[in-house]
N, C-alpha and C positions, 0 to 999 in steps of 0.2 A: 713861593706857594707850597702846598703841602696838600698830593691828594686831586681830587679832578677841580680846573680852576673855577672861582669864583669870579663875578663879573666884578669886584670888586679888585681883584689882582690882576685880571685882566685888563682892566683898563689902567691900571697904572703901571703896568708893562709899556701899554702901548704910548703912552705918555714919557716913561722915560726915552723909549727908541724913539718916538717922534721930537723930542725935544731936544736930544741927542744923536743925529744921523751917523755918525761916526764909533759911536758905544757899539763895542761887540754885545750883539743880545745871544745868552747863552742858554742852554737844555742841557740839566744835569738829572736823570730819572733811573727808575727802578729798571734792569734789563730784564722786560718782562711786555706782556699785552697792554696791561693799563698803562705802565710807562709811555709807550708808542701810542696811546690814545690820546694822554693828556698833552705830552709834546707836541701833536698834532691838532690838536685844541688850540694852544697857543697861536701856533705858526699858520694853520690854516681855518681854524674855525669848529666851531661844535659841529657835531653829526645830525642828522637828521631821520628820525625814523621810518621815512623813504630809503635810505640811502643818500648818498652826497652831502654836500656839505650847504647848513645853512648860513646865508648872509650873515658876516660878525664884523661890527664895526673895529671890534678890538684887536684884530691879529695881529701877529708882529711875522712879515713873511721873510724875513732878515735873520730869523731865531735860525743859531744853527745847535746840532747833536751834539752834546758834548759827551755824552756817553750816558750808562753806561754804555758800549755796544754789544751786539753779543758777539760778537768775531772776539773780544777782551775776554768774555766771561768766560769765553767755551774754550780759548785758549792758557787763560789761568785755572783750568777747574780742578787741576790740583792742589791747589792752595785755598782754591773758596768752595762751596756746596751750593751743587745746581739744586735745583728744583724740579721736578717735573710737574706738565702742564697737568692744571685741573682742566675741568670739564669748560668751563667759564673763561679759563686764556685761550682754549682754543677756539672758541669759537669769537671771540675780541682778536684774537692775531687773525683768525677769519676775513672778519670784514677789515682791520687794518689794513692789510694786503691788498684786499681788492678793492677800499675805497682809494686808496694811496696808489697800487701798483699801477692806474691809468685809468681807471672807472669813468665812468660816464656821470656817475649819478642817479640813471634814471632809473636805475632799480630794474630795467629789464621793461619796462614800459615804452620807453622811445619819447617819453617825456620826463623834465625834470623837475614841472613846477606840481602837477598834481593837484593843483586848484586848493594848496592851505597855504595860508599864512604861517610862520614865514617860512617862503618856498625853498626850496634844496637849490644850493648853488652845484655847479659841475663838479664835480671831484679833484682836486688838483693832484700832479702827478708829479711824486716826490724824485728827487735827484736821484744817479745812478748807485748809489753809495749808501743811501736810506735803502733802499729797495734791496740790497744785495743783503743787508742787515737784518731788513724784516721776511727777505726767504729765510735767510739763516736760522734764526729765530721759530719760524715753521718748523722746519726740516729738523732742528736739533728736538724743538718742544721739551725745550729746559728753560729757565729764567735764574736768576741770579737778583737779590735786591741788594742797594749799596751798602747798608750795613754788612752784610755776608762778604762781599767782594771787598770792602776795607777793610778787614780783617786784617787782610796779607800783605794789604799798602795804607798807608796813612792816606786819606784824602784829600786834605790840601796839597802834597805830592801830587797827586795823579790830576787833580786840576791843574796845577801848575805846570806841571809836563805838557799836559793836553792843549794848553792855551799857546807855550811858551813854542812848542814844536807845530801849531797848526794842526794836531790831530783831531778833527772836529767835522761832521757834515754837515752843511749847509742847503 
C-alpha cells in the first residue's frame, strides 16, 4: 500500500496472512508519525476519535516493523537528512505514543465504548522494542522518509539484511 491503508488493501493483507499462517507479514514505512500510524493501522486497527482503537476485522497482529526505525535513522544521519517535526508530527507522535505506549482507550472517561457506533476497542500496547522507537522518535522529533534514507543504501540491501538477520519488531 501507499499512504494511510485502504480497506481494500487491508483486507487483502489480511487474506494473504490468513491464508498463509507462516508468511512473514512485513512493515516497511516512512521513519516519521504517519509511518507509525499507518503500521499501526495494519497491525492493530484504525483509531478512533475517542481515542482507542476501533473494531477492524482486517488486522494482521503477526505484521512486524521492518523499519524504517528511528534508532537507523538518527544513527545514519550523516549520510541521510532528518527532518524536523512539523507541527502536525507532533502531535500524531502524540497520540501514537499514548495510544500504543499502554492506553486504555478511554480517552480519560473510564469508559470505552461512549455509546457510538463503531465503539473504541482498548488500546493495545505495542512490544518493548516498538515503544522504545516511538520514544525515540519524540525525544529526537526528526523523521527521515525512505527515499532520503536510501540514498546512502540501496533498499533492497537493507530489506534484505533486515529479513535475512531478523532485524525487525514484532
Amino acid at each position: 500500500g501507499r499512504g494511510y491503508p485502504d480497506v481494500a488493501t487491508k483486507c487483502f493483507l489480511k487474506h494473504l496472512a490468513d491464508a498463509y499462517p507462516k508468511l512473514p507479514i512485513f512493515g516497511l514505512v516512512d521513519c516519521n508519525p504517519d509511518g507509525l500510524q499507518i503500521l499501526a493501522t495494519y497491525k492493530f486497527g484504525r483509531s478512533s476519535s475517542r481515542g482507542g482503537r476501533v473494531q477492524d476485522p482486517y488486522t494482521v497482529p503477526r505484521l512486524a516493523w521492518l523499519g524504517i526505525h528511528p534508532s537507523e535513522a538518527y544513527q545514519s544521519a550523516q549520510l541521510c537528512t532528518l527532518q524536523s517535526f512539523s507541527a502536525h508530527d507532533g502531535k500524531i507522535a502524540k497520540v501514537v505514543e499514548k495510544t500504543y505506549g499502554g492506553g486504555t482507550g478511554d480517552n480519560g472517561t473510564g469508559s470505552a465504548s461512549g455509546g457510538s457506533n463503531p465503539s473504541p476497542a482498548p488500546s493495545p500496547r505495542v512490544s518493548q522494542p516498538w515503544m522504545h522507537e516511538i520514544t525515540w522518535m519524540n525525544a529526537e522529533r526528526h523523521k527521515a522518509d525512505i527515499e532520503v534514507f536510501c540514498r546512502a543504501q540501496n533498499l533492497a540491501d537493507y530489506v534484505k539484511t533486515k529479513v535475512s538477520e531478523e532485524r525487525y519488531h514484532v
